[in-house]
N, C-alpha and C positions, 0 to 999 in steps of 0.2 A: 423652764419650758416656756417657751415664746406661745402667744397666744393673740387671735385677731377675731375682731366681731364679725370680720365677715365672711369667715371661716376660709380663708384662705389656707390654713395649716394642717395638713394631716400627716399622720404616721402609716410607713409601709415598709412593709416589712422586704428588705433587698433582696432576699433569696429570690423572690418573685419576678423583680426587676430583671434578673440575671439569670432567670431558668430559660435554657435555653428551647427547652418543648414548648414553649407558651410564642404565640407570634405575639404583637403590638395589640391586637383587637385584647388579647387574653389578658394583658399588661391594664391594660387600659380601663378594662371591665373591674376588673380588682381595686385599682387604684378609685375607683365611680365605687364600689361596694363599701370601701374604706371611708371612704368621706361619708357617709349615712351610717356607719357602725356604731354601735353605743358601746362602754367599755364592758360586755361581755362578748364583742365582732359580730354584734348581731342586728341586723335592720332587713325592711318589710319596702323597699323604693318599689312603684311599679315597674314594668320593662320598659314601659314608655320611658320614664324618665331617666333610668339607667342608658338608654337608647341615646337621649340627648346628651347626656352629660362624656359618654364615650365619643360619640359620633358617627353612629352606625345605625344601620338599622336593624330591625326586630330579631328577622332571621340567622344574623354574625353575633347577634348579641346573644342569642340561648345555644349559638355553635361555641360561645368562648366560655358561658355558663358550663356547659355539658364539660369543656375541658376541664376547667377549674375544678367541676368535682370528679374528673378522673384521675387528677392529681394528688386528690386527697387537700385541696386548696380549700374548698367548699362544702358546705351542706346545703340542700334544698328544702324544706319542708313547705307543703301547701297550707294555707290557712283557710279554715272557713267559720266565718263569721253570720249569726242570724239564717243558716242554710245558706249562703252564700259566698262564690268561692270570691277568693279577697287576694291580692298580691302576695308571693311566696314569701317566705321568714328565709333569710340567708342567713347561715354560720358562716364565720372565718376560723375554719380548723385549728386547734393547738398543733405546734410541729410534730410529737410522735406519733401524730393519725395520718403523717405524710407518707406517701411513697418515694419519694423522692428528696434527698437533704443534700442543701447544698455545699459546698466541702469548702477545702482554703483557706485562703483569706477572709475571702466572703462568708464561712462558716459562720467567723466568730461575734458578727452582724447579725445573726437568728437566734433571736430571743423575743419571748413574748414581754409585754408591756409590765411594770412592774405592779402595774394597781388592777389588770384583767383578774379574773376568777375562774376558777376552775380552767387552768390551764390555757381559754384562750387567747387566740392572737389580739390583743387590744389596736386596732388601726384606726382609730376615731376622729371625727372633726372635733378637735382638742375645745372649744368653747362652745359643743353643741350634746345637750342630751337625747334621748331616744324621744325624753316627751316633745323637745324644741325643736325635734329635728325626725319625724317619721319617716321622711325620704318622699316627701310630697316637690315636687319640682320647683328649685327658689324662683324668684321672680326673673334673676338677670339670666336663669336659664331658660326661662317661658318666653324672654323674646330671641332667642340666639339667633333664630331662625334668617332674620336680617342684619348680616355683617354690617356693621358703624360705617367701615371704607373698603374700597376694593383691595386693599392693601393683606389686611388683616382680619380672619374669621373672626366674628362677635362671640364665637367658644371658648374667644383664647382675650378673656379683656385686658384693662392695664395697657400699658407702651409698653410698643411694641419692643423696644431693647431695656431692660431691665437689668442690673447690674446683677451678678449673683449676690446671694445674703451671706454673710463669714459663717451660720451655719452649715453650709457646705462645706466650708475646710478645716471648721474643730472636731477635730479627736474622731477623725472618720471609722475610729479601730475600736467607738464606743457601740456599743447595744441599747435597749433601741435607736436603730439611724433614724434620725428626725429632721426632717428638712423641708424646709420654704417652697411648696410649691411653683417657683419663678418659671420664668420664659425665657429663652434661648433668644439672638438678638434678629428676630428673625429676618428683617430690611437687609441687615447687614449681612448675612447667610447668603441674600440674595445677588449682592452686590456681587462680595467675593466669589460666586459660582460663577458671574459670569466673567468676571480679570480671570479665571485660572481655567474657564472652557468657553471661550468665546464660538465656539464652532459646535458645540455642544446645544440639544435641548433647551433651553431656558428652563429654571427654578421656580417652579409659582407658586403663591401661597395659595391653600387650600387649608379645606380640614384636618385632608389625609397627612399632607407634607408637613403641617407643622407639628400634628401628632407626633411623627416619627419623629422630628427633631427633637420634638421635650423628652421622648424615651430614650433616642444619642446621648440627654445630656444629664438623664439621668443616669447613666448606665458610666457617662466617662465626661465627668462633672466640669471638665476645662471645654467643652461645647458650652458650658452658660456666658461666653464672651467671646466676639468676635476673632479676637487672637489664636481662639481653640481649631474653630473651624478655619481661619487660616493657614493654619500649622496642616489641616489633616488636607486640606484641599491640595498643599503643597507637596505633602506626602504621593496623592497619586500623581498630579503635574508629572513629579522627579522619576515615577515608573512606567520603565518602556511599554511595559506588559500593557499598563493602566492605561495609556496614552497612546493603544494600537497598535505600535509594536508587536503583529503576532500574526501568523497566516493565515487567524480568521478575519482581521481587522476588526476584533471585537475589542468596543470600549461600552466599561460601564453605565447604567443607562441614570436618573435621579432616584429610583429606589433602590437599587443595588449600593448607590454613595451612601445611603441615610438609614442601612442597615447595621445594626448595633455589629453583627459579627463580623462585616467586612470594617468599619473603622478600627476592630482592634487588630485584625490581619495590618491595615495599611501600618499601625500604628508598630506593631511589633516588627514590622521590616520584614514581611514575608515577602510583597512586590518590587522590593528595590532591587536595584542593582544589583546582581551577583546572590538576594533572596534566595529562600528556597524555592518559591515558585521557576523560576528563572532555570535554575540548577535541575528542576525534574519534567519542565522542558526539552534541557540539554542531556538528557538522561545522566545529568553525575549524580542525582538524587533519586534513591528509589520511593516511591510512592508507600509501598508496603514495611519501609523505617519510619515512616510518619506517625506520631501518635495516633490513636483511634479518632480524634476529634479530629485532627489534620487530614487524614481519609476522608473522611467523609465529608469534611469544606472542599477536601481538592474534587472528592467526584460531584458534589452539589455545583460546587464552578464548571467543570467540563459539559454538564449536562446543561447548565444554564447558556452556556458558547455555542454549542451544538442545538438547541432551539434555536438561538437567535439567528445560526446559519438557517435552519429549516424557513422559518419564516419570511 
């Protein structure tokens, strides 16, 4: 197990990564609870600091609390200390208190840590214990507040293109997935959006935009280098649909590109040429032979093209 003093390295559990009821704030929240868990998934961070360390504020941060424990992801407990209420104690649930388990491939990636107890999920800052580490805000988080350069959030430190770590490509089929926290190349992200949409929005770095990038590249791991997101930029380029081609003249907007579920639509060739989008279009594809999940992406797309006519 790889291990760094400045706690760079935590364990998450992929089911999470890849449920798709959880949007990025819920991902994100988990992944901020994980980094402060001690190996029974339990730590005490105030909301403030879970706040900063997500990138949100107060209100999104106990909307993605409240999911997490509808999912059976979380436990809440209040503490009170001296008559005094004191920041919440958070579990991270053992999987059979889930409602929800994730199948596949990805199944066989949900297991809990092999040294937790009593069944939970161990997600810990691998060189940090509960007493080193109460979830009081570290110091490089207490100034995020002012990004170093215009270029790149102070949330997201380190250079800004960082190579991936080979723990990303060993033995991806092992339990627990344990991976290097890195950063996706983000400059470079920027470049190639605009060679492949010059007529396009402009890509800017924010909070928001690089968040979603590190969840892209967590979620479909060839996003951690340049080459990935050039391959998926290409992908829509080559689709008519993608590229306006349609009676609405509807092209996708920077969030819709940096949504985990539309890069694996582009990636599996639903928008190409002759795709099935394409085909249920030209009605040779019935909508209602679609898998259940392809239903419901194709009516989520219709409804998203039909706002953006309204508006």
């Amino acid at each position: 197990m790889s291990s760094s003093k400045n706690g760079a390295f935590v364990m998450v559990d992929f089911c999470v990564i890849t449920d798709k009821n959880l949007d990025v704030f819920d991902k994100m929240t988990y992944v901020a609870l994980c980094k402060f868990a001690d190996r029974e998934g339990r730590c005490f961070p105030s909301q403030n600091t879970l706040a900063a360390v997500v990138g949100c504020g107060r209100s999104r941060l106990r909307k993605s609390l409240d999911n997490l424990k509808g999912s059976n992801y979380l436990r809440v407990d209040s503490r009170v200390l001296d008559g005094k209420q004191r920041s919440n104690l958070y579990t991270l649930l053992p999987r059979e208190n889930r409602t929800r388990v994730c199948g596949g491939a990805e199944g066989g990636l949900q297991k809990s840590h092999p040294g937790s107890q009593d069944g939970h999920i161990t997600i810990s800052n691998i060189t940090r214990s509960k007493e080193q580490d109460s979830g009081e805000l570290p110091q490089y988080y207490a100034v995020a507040e002012k990004p170093r350069d215009a270029q790149r959030p102070a949330l997201y430190p380190g250079r800004a293109s960082e190579p991936p770590s080979p723990l990303f490509y060993e033995n991806l089929n092992t339990a627990p997935l344990e991976r290097e926290m890195k950063h996706p190349p983000y400059e470079e992200v920027v470049e190639s959006f605009k060679r492949h949409f010059p007529d396009q929005n402009p890509l800017t770095l924010n909070e928001a935009t690089c968040m979603w990038m590190r969840v892209a590249a967590l979620v479909h791991n060839e996003l951690y280098t340049a080459r990935g997101w050039d391959d998926y930029f290409d992908g829509i380029a080559e689709s008519p649909f993608l590229s306006g081609d349609n009676d609405a003249n509807w092209r996708p907007g920077v969030l819709w590109i940096l949504l985990t579920q539309n890069i694996r639509k582009v990636k599996e060739g639903f928008f190409k040429r002759g795709g099935a989008w394409e085909q249920i279009v030209e009605q040779r594809l019935k909508v209602a032979d679609l898998t259940e999940e392809d239903q419901k992406y194709v009516h989520d797309l219709i409804c998203n093209i039909k706002s953006r006519e309204a508006a």
